[in-house]
C-alpha positions in Angstrom: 104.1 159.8 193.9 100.2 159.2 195.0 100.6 155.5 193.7 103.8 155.2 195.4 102.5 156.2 199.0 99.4 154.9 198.8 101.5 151.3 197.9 104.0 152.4 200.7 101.5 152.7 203.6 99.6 149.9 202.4 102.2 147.4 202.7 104.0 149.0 206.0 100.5 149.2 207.8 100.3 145.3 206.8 103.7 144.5 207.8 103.9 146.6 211.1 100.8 145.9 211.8 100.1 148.8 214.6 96.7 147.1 215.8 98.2 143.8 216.5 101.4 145.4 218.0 99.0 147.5 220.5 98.0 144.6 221.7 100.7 142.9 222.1 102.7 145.8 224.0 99.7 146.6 226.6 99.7 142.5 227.5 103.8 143.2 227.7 103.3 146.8 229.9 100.2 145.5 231.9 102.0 146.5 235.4 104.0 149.4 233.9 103.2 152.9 235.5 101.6 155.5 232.8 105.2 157.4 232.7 106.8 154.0 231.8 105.0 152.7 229.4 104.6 155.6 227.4 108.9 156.0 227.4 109.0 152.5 226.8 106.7 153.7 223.5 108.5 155.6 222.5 111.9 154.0 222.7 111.0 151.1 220.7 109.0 153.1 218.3 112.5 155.8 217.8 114.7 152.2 217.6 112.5 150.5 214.9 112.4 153.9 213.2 116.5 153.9 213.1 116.7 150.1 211.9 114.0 151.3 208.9 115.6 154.5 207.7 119.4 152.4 208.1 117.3 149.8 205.6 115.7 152.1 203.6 118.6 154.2 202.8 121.4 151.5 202.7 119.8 148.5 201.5 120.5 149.2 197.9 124.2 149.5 198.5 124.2 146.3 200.5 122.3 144.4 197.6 124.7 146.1 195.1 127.6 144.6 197.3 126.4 141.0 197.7 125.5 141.4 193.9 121.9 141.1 194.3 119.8 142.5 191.4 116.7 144.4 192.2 114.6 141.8 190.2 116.0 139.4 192.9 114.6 141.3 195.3 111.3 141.8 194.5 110.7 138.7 193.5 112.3 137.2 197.4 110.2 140.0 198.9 107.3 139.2 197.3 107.3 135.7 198.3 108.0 136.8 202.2 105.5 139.2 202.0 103.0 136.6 200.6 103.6 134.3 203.0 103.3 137.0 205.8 99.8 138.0 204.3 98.1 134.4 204.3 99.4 133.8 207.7 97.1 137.5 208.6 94.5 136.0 206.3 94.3 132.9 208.4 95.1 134.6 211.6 98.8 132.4 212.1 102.1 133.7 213.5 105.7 133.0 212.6 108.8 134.5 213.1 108.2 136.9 210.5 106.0 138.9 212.2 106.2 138.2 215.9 108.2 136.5 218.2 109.0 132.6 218.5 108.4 130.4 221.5 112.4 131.0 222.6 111.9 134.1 222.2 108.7 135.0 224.6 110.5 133.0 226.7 113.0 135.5 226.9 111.1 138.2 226.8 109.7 137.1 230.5 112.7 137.5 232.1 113.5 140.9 231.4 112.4 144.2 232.4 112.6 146.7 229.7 110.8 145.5 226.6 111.4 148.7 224.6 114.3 147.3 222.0 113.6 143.5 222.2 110.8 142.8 221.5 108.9 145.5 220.7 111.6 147.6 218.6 112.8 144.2 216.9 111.1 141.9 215.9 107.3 143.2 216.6 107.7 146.7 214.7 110.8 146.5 212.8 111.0 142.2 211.7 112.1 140.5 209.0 108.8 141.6 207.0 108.8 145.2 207.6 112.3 145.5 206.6 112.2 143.6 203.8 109.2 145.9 202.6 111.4 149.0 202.8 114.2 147.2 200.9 111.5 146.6 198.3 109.8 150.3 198.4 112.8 151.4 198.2 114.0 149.6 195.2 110.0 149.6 193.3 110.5 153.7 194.0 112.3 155.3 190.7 113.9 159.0 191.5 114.9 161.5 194.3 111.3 162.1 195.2 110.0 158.9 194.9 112.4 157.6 197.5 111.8 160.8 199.6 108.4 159.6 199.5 108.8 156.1 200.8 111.0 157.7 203.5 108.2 159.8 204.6 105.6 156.9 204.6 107.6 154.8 206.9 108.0 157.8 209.3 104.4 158.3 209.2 103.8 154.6 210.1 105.6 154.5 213.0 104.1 157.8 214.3 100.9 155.8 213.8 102.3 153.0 215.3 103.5 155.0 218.8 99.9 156.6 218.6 98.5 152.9 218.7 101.2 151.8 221.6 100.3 155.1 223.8 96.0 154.0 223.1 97.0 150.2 223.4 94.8 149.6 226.0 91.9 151.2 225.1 92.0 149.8 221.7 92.3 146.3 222.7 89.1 147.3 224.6 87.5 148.6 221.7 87.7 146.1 219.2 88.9 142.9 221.0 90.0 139.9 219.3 87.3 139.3 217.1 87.9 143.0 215.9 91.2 142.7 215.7 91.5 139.0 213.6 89.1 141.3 211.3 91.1 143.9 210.3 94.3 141.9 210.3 92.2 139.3 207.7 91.1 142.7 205.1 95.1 144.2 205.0 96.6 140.0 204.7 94.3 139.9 201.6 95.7 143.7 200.4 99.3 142.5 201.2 98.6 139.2 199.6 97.3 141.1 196.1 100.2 143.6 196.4 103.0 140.6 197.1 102.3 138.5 194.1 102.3 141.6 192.1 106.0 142.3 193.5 106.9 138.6 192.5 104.9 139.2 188.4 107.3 142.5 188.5 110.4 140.6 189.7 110.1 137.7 187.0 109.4 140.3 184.1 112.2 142.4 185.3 114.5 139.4 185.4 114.2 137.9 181.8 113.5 134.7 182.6 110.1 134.9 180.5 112.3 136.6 177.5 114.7 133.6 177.8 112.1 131.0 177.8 110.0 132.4 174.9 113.0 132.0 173.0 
């Protein structure tokens, strides 16, 4: 179960990316009061949560209705999360992981940035659940899956720690800092995403059917 969490956080720390978020949320809550900003924390942090856990716990009875097999899915979530990590290695932004140009756009005219975009797509996108999915699905047994559960609770309490110190962390280790450590954990999710895609082409039989 070590191997599991450790894998777990790993990739959710990548995917979520708290440090980046931080950022991100204290440029969107600049001219929010103290009080507002921390509910608007913790709102988005309790709705990205919910969208996880639905993920988490459901996504292998949505795969089983679509009939997607599990090698499928690691090997699809592999890819996304490799191409999440070189865009972190390189410092980029897509979709994936932040918000488009529409969507910024958007994000201007309204008031309350709690569920969009901070709850989805900053803390719970396309990456991050995808990673559950996969977690999920990688985990084998009761515990296992208790396990991942647990991780992706503990993330997001690290990521509502990082939203309620967002200012003084983006003061800490400004941009440079920041491009840093989001360079180390791309390379970690890079390493970690083509191992998912090696796991998903054994598991699918492809390389059995070849060889013979």
């Amino acid at each position: 179960m070590v191997e599991i969490a450790a894998i777990t956080l790993a990739t959710l720390f990548a995917t979520v990316s708290p440090i980046d978020i931080s950022a991100i949320f204290a440029a969107l809550t600049s001219e929010y009061s103290d009080k507002k900003r921390k509910r608007t924390a913790v709102r988005a942090v309790t709705v990205a949560t919910i969208v996880l856990l639905v993920f988490a716990v459901l996504g292998e009875a949505l795969l089983s209705v679509l009939g997607i097999s599990m090698a499928s899915l690691r090997t699809a979530g592999g890819i996304i999360l490799l191409l999440i990590g070189i865009e972190m290695v390189f410092a980029r932004t897509s979709g994936a992981s932040s918000t488009t140009e529409l969507e910024d756009e958007e994000t201007q005219e309204r008031q309350d940035v709690s569920v969009f975009p901070m709850a989805l797509p900053l803390i719970a996108g396309p990456g991050s659940m995808g990673a559950v999915m996969l977690m999920m699905a990688h985990a084998s047994g009761f515990y296992q899956q208790a396990t991942v559960i647990l991780c992706v609770i503990a993330i997001m309490l690290l990521t509502l720690v990082c939203l309620f110190a967002a200012t003084p962390i983006t003061r800490l280790l400004g941009v440079t800092g920041m491009h840093v450590i989001m360079r180390v954990m791309g390379v970690l999710l890079c390493a970690l995403a083509v191992q998912f895609i090696f796991d998903g082409v054994v598991e699918s039989g492809v390389l059995t059917a070849i060889s013979q």
